[in-house]
C-alpha positions as CSV (number, residue, x, y, z in Angstrom):
1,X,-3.8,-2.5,-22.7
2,X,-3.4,1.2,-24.2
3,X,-0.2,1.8,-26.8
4,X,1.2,5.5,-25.9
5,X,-0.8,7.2,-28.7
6,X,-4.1,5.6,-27.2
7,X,-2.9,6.9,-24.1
8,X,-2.6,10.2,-24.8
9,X,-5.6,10.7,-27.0
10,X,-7.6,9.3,-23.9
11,X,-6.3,12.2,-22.2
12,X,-6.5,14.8,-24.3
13,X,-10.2,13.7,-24.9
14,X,-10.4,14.1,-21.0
15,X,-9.1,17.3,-20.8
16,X,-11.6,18.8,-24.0
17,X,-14.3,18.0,-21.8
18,X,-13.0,20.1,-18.8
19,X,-14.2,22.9,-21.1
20,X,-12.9,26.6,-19.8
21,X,-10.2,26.4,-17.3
22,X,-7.6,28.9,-15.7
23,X,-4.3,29.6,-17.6
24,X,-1.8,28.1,-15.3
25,X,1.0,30.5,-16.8
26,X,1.4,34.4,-18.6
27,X,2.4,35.2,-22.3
28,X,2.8,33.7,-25.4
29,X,3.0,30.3,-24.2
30,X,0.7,30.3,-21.9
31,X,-1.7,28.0,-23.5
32,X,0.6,25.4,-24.1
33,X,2.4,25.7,-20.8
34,X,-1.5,25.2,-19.0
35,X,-2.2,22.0,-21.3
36,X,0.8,20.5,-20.1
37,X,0.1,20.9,-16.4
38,X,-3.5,19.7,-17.4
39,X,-1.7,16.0,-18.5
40,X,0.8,16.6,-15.9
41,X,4.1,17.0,-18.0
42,X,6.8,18.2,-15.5
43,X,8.4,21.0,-17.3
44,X,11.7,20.8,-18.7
45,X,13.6,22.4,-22.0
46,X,15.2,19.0,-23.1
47,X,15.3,18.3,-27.0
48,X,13.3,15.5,-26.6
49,X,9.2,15.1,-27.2
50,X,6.9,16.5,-24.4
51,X,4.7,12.9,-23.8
52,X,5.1,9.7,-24.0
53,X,7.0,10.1,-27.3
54,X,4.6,12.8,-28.9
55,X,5.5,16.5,-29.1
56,X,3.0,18.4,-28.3
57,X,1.8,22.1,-30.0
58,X,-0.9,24.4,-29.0
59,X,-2.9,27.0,-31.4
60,X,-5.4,29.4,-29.9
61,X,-5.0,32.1,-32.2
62,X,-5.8,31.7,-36.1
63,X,-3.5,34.5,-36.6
64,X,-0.5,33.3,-35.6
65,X,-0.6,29.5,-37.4
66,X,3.4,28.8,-37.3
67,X,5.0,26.2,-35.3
68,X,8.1,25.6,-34.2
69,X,9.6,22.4,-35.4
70,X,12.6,22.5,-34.4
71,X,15.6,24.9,-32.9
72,X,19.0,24.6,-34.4
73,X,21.9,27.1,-34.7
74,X,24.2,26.9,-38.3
75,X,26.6,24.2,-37.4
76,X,28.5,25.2,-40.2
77,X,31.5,26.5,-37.4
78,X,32.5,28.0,-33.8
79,X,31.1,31.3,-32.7
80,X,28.7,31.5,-36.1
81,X,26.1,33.6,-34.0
82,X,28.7,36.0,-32.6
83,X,30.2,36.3,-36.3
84,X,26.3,36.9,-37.7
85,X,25.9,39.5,-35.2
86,X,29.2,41.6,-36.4
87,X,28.7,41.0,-39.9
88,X,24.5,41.6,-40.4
89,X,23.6,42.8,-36.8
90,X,21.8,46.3,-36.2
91,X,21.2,48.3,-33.6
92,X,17.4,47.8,-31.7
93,X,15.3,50.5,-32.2
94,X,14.7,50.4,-28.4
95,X,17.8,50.3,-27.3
96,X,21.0,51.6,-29.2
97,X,23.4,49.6,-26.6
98,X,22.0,46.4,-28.1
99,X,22.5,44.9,-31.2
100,X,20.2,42.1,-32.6
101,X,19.4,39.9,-35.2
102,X,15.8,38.9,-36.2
103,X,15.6,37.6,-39.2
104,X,13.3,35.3,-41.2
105,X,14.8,33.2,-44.1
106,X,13.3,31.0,-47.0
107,X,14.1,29.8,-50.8
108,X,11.9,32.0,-52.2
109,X,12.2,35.5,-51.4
110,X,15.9,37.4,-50.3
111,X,15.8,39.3,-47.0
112,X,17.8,42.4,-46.7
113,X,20.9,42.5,-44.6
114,X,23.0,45.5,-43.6
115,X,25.0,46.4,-45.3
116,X,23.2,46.3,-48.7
117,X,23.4,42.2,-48.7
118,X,20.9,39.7,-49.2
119,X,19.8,35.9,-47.8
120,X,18.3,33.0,-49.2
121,X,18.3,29.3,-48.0
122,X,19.6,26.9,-50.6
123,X,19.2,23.4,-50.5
124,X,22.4,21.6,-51.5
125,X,21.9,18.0,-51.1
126,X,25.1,17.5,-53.0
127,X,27.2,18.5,-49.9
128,X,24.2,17.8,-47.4
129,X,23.6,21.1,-46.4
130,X,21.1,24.5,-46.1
131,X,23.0,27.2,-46.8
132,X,22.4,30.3,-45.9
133,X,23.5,32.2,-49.2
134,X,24.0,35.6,-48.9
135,X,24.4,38.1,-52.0
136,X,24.8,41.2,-53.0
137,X,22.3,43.8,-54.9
138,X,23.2,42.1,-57.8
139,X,22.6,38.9,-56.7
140,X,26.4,38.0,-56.7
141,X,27.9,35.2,-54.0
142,X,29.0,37.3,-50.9
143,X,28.9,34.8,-48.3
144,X,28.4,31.1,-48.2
145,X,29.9,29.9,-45.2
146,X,26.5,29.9,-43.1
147,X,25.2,26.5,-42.9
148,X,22.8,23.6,-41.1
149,X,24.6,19.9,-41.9
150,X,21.9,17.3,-42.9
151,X,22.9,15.5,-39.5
152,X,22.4,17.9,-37.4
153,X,18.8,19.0,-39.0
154,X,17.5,14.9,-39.1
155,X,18.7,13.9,-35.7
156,X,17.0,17.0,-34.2
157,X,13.5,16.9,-36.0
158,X,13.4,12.4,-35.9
159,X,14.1,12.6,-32.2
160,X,11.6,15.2,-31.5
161,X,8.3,15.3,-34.4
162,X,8.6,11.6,-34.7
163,X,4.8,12.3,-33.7
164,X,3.2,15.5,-33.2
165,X,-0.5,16.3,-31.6
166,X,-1.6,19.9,-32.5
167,X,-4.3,20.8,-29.8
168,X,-6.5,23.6,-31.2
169,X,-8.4,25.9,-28.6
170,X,-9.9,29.4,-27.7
171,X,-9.1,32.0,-25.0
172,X,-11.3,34.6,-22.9
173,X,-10.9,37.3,-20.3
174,X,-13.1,37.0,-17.3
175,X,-13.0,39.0,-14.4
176,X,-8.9,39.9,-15.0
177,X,-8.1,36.2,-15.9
178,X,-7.3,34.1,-18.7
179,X,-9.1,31.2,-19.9
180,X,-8.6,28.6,-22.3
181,X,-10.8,26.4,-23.5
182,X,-9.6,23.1,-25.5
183,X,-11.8,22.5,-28.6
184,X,-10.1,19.8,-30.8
185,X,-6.9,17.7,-32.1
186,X,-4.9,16.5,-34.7
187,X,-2.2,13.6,-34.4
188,X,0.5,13.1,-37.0
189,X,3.4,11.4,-37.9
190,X,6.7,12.6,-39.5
191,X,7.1,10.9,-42.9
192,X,10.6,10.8,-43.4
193,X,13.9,14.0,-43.5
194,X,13.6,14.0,-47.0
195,X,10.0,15.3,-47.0
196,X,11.4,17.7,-44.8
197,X,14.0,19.2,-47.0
198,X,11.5,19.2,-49.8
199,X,9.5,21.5,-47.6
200,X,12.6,23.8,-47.1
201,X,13.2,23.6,-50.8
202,X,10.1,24.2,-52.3
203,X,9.7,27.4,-49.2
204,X,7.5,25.9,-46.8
205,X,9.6,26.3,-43.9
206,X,10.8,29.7,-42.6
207,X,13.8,29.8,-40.5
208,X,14.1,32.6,-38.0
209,X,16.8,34.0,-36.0
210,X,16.4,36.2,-32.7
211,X,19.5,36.7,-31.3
212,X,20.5,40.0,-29.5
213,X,23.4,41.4,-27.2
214,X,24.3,43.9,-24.9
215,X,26.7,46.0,-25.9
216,X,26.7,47.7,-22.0
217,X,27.3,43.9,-20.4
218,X,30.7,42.8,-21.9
219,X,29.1,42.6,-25.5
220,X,27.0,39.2,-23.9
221,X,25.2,37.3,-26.6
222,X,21.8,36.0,-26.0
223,X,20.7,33.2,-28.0
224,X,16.9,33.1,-28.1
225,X,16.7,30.2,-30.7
226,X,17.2,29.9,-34.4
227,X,14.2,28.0,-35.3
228,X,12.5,26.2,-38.6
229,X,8.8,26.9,-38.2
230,X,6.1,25.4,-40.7
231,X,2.3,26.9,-40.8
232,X,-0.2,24.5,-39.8
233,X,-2.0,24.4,-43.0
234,X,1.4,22.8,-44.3
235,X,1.7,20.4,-42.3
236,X,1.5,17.8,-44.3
237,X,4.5,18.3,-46.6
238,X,6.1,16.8,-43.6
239,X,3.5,14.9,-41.9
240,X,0.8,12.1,-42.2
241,X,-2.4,12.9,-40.0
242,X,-3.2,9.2,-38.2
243,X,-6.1,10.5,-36.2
């Protein structure tokens, strides 16, 4: 009898050698969103792993090799993202009645925040927390109050990545459609929340922010996701291929 990760593979393996078929969806996530109707995932936007206890990523295009690993907002208090927003928000260039955020964030490099600030994630496992440190020019303390608690962070990524499948693949137009053809995988497992923090430390992982709101509807915040992405080729700071 097949254990869940036999399972899986078997059908994966099935649906390489279906070769090109029809994108079942439009945009970005098209790809994945086709897969998944291929294995016959219902969808849903739960926290949990997409099958049979294995998350489940797509990559089609080599220029774009970030995944998502997990979506979590700064826990760090109430109404952080309307409080980003007032304090480092600017104006979209497409639309001056809304404000966004979308911002990227490691341990290496500062970003540049208005007005004439500066992030960087620190790692302080002292208090159990990434901060997100913001300073001035000078590289003076402005702001430490942003933060993700260690809880939060290792009961979002154990429950979800415990296991993660990357499915590799092309795409073609044909006749005003999109294909996708499924070439290849790669199973993993998650080695532990301390290789994860490692990988934040050391600036593996990016953490982005894309948050916006309309200053013509009430000044209504829309949370798109604060996420911490990791580039395939990195994957095993975190992660231990098994097949």
């Amino acid at each position: 009898m097949m254990n869940n990760q036999e399972r899986v593979i078997d059908n994966v393996k099935n649906i390489i050698k279906l070769g090109w078929v029809e994108s079942k969806g439009n945009g970005y996530g098209a790809a994945g969103y086709t897969f998944e109707k291929l294995l016959k995932i219902p969808t849903n936007n739960f926290e949990i792993p997409d099958y049979c206890g294995i998350e489940i990523k797509t990559k089609i295009s080599k220029k774009f090799m970030n995944i998502s690993l997990i979506g979590a907002t700064p826990d760090s208090y109430l109404f952080v993202i309307k409080d980003i927003l007032g304090k480092y928000g600017y104006y979209s260039k497409k639309d001056n009645d809304t404000m966004v955020f979308y911002s990227s964030f490691t341990t290496l490099n500062r970003t540049f925040l208005k007005p004439n600030r500066y992030g960087q994630l620190y790692v302080d496992y002292l208090n159990k927390k990434v901060i997100l440190k913001v300073t001035n020019y000078y590289g003076k303390m402005v702001d430490d109050s942003i933060f993700w608690s260690f809880d939060l962070l290792k009961e979002k990524l154990c429950r979800k990545n415990s296991y993660l499948l990357i499915i590799y693949g092309d795409r073609k137009y044909y006749h005003s459609k999109v294909y996708f053809r499924y070439n290849s995988f790669d199973l993993f497992e998650l080695k532990g929340f301390n290789d994860f923090l490692i990988a934040i430390e050391i600036g593996k992982v990016i953490i982005n922010f894309n948050v916006l709101m309309y200053r013509n509807n009430n000044d209504k915040i829309y949370d798109h996701g604060t996420t911490f992405n990791l580039n395939c080729e990195d994957l095993t700071f975190v992660f231990k291929k098994i097949s």
